[in-house]
N, C-alpha and C positions, 0 to 999 in steps of 0.2 A: 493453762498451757495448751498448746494447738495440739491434735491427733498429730503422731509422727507418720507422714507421708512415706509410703514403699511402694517397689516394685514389684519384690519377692513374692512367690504362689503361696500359696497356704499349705504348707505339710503337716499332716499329723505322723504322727507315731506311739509306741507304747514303749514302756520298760518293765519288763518280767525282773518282779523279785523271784528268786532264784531258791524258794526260802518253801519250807512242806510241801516239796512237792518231788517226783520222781524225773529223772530223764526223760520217759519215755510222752509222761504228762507236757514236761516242758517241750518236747519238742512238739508234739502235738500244735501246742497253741503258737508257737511260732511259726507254724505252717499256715494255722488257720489265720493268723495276723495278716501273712501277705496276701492271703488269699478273699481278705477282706478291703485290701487295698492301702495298705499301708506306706508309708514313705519311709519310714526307717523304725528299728528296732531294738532296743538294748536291754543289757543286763544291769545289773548292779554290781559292785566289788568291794561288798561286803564277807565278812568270813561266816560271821551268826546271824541267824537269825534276826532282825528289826521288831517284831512284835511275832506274838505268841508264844508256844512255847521257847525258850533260850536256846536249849538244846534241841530243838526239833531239827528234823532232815535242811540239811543247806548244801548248794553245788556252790564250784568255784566259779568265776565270772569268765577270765580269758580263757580258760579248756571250753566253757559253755558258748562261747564267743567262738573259738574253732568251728565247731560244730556249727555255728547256725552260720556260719559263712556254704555251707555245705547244704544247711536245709533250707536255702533259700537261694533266688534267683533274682531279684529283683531289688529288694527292698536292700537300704544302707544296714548295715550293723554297727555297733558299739557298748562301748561301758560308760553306762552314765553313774559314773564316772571313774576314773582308775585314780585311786589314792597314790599320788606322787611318792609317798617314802614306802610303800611297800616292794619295790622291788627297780634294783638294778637299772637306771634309764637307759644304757647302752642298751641292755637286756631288752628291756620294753621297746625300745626302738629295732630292733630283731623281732619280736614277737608280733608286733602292728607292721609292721613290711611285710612277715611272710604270710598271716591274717589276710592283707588286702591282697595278698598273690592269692589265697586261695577264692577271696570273692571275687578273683577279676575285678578287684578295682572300689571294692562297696565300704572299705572301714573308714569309720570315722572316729577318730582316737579321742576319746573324753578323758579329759583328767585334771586334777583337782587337789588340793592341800589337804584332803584327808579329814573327819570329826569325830570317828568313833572309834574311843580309847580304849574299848575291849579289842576293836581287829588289832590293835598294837601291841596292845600286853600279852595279849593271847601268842601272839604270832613271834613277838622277841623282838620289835622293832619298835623304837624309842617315839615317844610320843609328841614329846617338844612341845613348844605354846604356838598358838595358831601365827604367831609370826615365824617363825624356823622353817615351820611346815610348809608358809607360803616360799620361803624363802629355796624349800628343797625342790618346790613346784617350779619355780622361775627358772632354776639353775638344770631341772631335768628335760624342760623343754628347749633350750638352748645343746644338751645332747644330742637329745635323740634328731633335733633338727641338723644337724651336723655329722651324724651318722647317716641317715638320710642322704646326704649329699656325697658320701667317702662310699660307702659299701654297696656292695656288689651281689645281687641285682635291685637295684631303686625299685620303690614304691610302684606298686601299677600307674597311679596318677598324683600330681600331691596332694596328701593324703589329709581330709579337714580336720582341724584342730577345733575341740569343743570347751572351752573352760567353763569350770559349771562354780555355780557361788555367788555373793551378793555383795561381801565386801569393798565400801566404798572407796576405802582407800587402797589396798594394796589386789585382789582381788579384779575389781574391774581396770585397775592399771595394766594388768598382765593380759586381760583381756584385750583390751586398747590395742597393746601392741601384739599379739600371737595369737589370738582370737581367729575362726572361720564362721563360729557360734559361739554366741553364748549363751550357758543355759542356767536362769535363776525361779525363783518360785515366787509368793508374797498375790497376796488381793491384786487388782488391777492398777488401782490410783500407786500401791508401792512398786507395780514392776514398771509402772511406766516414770517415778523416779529414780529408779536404776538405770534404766533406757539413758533417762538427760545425764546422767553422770558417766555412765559409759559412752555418749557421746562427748564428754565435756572433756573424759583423758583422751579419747583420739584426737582431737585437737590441741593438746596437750603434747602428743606424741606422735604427731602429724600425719595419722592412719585416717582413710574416708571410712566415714561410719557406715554408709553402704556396702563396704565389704563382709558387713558382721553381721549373721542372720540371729535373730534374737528368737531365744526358745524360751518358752514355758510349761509348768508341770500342775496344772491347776486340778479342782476337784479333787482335794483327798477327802473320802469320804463323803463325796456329796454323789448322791444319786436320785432323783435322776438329776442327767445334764441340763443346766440353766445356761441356754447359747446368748441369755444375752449377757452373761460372765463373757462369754468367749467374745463375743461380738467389741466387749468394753478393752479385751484383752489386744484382741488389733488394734484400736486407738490410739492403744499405750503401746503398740510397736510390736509386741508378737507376731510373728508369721511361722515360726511352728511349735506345734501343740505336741508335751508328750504325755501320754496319760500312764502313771502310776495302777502296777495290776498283779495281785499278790493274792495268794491263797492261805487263809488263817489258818488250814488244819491241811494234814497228808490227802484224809479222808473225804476233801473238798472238791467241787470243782472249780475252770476258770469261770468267772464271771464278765463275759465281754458285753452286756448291757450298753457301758458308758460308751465303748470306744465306737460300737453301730450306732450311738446318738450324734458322736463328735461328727462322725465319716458324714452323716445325714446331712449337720449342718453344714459343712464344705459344702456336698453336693449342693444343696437348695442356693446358698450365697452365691456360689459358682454361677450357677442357674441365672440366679435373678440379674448378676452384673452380665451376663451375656444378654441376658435379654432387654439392658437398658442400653447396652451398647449396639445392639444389633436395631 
């Protein structure tokens, strides 16, 4: 299969798990993120902990989301990704309007049919099988798109829609049609078979695949960065990068190694296509 030809720049970004660590920690490194150059920045919205301790220190994702629309100035924010049945889409659709008022203009709304059955059980909200869930997904962005358009005061701008997942069948469907991004994981050779199937429902569903910026979240646990993963990751239609960035203990610091290798390799690629161009 041929590289998928784009237009799109190359953005990177991070996502702070939100997991051992302090506020003052977190906000720390989401300063120092934009200030490294970043193009966008998110949370997670998860309730526990992902690894390490279970019960260790965890913030909430949209109060921490408030907040970094406030420590930042440039760079987009978001939740990769907001679990569709946790809470109220009318609601959600209030809470991302007044979010993007307070960045002037920077949220970009992720969200997604949900996979971890503790945030459910824990929390009191029903689990359902990953068909319901996608089913709660479809039906809550049809809300809050519609609120959107009734309530008073509208979105700074319209506000991007990020669907994050990989599912072939109902998954990149939703993406196809209400997608701005989408963001899935997997080796190169698999994200760039998701790419052709996510192109195959837009024409399906008669949306131009150009409109959809295709994200990935590559390197878990691989360090150092190998840019020619990244470099095979454009081929296969990525054009923006988010890196995964989580603190094992309280007592730890952040580790931004990967994300100064990632920023590197933009600069350098950048570099060299101006200078074949020029």
């Amino acid at each position: 299969m041929a590289a998928f030809e784009t237009m799109r720049p190359l953005r990177i970004g991070v996502q702070f798990h939100q997991q051992h660590t302090t506020y003052a920690s977190f906000a720390d490194a989401v300063r120092r993120a934009e200030d490294m150059g970043v193009d966008t920045i998110f949370v997670s919205d998860h309730f526990f902990p992902l690894y390490g301790d279970p019960l260790g220190y965890h913030l909430e994702g949209w109060t921490l989301l408030t907040a970094m629309a406030t420590l930042t100035k440039r760079a987009e924010v978001g939740c990769l990704v907001t679990g569709a049945g946790y809470r109220n889409p009318a609601l959600l659709s209030n809470m991302a309007k007044t979010v993007d008022h307070i960045s002037q203009g920077r949220l970009i709304l992720g969200l997604g049919a949900g996979m971890f059955e503790r945030d459910y059980q824990e929390y009191g909200y029903e689990f359902g099988t990953p068909g319901s869930r996608l089913d709660t997904l479809e039906q809550a962005l049809q809300v809050i798109q519609r609120r959107w358009e009734v309530d008073s005061p509208k979105p700074v701008r319209k506000v991007p829609i990020l669907i994050g997942g990989s599912g072939e069948k109902k998954t990149l469907r939703i993406a196809a049609k209400s997608a701005d991004i989408w963001h899935g994981h997997g080796e190169p050779a698999a994200f760039r078979q998701k790419v052709a199937v996510l192109h195959d429902w837009c024409a399906r569903v008669g949306r131009n695949p150009g409109e959809i910026e295709c994200a990935v979240s590559p390197f878990y646990g691989m360090s150092p960065v190998n840019t020619n993963v990244l470099d095979a990751y454009v081929e296969a239609g990525a054009t923006h990068f988010i890196l995964g960035m989580g603190k094992p203990a309280l007592d730890m610091p952040w580790n931004f190694e990967r994300l100064t290798q990632v920023l590197e390799w933009r600069r350098t690629r950048l570099a060299t296509s101006s200078a074949l161009q020029g």
